[in-house]
C-alpha positions as CSV (number, residue, x, y, z in Angstrom):
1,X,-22.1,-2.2,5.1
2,X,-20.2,0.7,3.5
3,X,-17.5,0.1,1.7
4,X,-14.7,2.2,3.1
5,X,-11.0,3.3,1.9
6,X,-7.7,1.1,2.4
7,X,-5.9,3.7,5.1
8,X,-3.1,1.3,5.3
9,X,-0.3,1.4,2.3
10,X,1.2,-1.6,3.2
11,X,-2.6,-3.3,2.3
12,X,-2.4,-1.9,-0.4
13,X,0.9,-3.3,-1.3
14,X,0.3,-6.3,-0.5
15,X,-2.9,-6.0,-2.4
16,X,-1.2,-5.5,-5.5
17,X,1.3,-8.0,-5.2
18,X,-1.2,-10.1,-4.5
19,X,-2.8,-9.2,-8.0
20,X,0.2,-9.3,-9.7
21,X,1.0,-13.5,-8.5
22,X,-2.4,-13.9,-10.5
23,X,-0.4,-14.1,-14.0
24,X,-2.2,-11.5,-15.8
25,X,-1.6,-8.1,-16.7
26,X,-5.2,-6.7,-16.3
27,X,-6.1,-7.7,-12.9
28,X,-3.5,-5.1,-11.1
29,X,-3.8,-3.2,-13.5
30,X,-7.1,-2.4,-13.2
31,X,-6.7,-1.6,-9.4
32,X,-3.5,0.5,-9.9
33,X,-5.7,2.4,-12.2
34,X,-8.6,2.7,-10.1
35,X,-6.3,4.2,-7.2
36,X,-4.7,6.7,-9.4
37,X,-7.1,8.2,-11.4
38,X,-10.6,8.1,-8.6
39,X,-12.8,6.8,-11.5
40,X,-16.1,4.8,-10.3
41,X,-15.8,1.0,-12.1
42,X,-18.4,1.7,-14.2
43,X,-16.3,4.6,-16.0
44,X,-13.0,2.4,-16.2
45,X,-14.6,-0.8,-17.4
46,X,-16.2,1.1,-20.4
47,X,-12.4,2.5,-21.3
48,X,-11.0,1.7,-24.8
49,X,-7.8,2.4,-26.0
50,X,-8.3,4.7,-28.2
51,X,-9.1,6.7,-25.3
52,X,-5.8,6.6,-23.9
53,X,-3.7,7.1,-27.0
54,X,-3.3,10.3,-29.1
55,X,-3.3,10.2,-33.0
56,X,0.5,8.7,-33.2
57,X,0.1,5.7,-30.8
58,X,1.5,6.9,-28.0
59,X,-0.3,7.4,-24.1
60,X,-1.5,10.7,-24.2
61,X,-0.9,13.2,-20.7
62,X,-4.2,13.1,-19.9
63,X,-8.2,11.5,-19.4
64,X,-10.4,13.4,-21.1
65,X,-13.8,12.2,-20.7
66,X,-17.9,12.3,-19.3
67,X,-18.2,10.6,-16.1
68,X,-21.3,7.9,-16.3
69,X,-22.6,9.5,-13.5
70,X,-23.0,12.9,-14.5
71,X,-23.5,12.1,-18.0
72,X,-27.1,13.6,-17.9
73,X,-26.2,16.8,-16.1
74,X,-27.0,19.6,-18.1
75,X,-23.7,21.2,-16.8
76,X,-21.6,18.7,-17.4
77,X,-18.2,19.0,-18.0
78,X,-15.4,16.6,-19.1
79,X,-13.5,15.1,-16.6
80,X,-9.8,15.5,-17.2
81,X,-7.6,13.5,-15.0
82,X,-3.5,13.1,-15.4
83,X,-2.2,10.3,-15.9
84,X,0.4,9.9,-13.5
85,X,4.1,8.7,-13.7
86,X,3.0,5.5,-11.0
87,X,0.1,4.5,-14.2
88,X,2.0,5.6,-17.3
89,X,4.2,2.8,-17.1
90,X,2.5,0.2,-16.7
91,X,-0.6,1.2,-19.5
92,X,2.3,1.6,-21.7
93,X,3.7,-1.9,-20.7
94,X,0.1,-3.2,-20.6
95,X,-1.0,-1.9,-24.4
96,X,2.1,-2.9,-25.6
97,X,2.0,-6.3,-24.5
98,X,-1.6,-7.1,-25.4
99,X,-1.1,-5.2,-29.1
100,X,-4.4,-3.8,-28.1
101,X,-6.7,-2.2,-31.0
102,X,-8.3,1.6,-30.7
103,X,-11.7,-0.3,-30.5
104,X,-10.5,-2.7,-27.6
105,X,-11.7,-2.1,-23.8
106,X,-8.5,-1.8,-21.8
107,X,-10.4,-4.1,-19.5
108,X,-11.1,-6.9,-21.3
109,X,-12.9,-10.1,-20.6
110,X,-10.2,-13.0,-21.0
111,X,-12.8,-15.2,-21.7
112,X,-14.0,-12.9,-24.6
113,X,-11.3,-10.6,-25.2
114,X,-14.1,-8.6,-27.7
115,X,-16.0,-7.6,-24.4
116,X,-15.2,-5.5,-21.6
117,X,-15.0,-7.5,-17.9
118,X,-18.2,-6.3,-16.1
119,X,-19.0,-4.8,-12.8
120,X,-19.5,-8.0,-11.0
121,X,-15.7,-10.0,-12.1
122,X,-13.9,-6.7,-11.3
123,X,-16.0,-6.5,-7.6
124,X,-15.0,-10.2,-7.3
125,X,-11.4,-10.1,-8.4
126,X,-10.7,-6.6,-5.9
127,X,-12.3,-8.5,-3.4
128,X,-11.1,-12.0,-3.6
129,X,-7.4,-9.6,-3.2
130,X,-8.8,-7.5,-0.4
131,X,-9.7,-10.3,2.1
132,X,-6.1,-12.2,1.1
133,X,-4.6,-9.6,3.1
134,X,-7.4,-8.8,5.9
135,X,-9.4,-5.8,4.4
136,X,-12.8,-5.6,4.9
137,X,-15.4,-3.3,4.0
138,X,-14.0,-3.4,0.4
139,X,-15.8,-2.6,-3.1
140,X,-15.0,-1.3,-6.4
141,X,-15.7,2.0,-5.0
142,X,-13.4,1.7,-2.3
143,X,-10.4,2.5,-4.8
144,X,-11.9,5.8,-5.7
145,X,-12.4,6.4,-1.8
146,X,-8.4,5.5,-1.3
147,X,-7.5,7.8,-3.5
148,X,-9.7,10.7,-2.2
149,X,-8.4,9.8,1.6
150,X,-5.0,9.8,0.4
151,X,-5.1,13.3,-1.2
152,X,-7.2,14.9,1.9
153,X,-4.4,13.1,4.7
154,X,-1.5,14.4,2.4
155,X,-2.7,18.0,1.7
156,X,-5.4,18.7,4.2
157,X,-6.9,20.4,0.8
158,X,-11.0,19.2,1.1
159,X,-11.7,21.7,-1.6
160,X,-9.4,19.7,-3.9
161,X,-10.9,16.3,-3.0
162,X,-14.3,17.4,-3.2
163,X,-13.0,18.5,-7.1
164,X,-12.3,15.6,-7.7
165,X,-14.7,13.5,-6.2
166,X,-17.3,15.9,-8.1
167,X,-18.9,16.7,-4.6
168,X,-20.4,20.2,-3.3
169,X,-20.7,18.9,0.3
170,X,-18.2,18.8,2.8
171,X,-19.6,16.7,5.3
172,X,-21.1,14.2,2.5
173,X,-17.3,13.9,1.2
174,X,-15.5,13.9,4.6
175,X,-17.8,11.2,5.3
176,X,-17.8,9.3,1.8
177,X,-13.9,9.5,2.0
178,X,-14.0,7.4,5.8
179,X,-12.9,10.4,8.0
180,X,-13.7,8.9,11.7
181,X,-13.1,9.3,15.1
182,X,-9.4,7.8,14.6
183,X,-8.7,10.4,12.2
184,X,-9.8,13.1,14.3
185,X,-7.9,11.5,17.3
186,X,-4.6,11.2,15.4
187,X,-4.6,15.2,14.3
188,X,-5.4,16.1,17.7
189,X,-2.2,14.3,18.6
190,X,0.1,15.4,15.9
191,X,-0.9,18.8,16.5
192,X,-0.4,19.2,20.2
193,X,1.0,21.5,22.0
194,X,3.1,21.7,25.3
195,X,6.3,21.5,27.2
């Protein structure tokens, strides 16, 4: 099974709100901030907050960092990624509230607040949410793919969304972000002509 994107927005509303009826902060906040920003899990579990703040406290504009993935490219470059006026709020909310330290991961364990949640809670807690409201085919990766098919559906731009995907093959990413035969249907209809 490959895990695929959430096409629907009302899923992932519900998603959320499902997320949100939990009682904690972290839990929709980690999938709000795995929509919004395309990072794979393992890059947003290792987060701290001193990533996210500049030298005076406050959120900074932007993401700077080294994908996991590509950490051992010789080419590498830092990822810089916006954060966006749907995330700001609610990190600012959700540093606030927690009166997190530098050293803290934004992502942390409730059990052990000292230790970051790991890959296989934050599968578990996205998936629990995803079959509540009739998903399937849903990972951790599937956020990252969301916000990839969002872009491409929105702007048409595949040059952009392989950018940020960190892709140099079209096919690979037209099929990584769940382009199908529905897809293709639907543009055929929007975009015909007649009397």
């Amino acid at each position: 099974m490959t895990v695929q994107p959430v096409k629907n927005r009302s899923q992932i509303d519900a998603m959320l709100r499902y997320l949100e009826r939990k009682g904690n902060m972290r839990d929709p906040l980690l999938f709000l901030f795995g929509l919004n920003t395309g990072l794979r899990i393992k890059d947003i579990l290792r987060l701290k907050t001193k990533y996210l703040l500049n030298g005076g406290g406050e959120l900074k504009e932007y993401l700077d960092l080294f994908e996991c993935k590509t950490i051992k490219r010789p080419n590498r470059s830092l990822k810089r990624i916006k954060l966006n006026t749907k995330i700001r709020p609610k990190l600012e909310e959700y540093l606030k509230y927690y009166d997190l330290e530098p050293d803290d991961h934004i992502f942390f364990s409730l059990r052990d607040p000292t230790r970051p949640i790991d890959r296989i809670r934050a599968y578990t807690i996205l998936k629990e949410a995803a079959l509540h409201v009739g998903v399937e085919n849903f990972g951790t990766h599937s956020m990252r793919k969301t916000l990839a098919y969002n872009i491409y559906t929105k702007t048409k731009d595949l040059a952009l969304v392989m950018k940020i995907l960190n892709h140099s093959d079209p096919s690979h990413t037209l099929r990584y972000i769940g382009v199908d035969q529905c897809d293709i249907d639907s543009a055929y209809e929007d975009f015909s002509i007649g009397i």
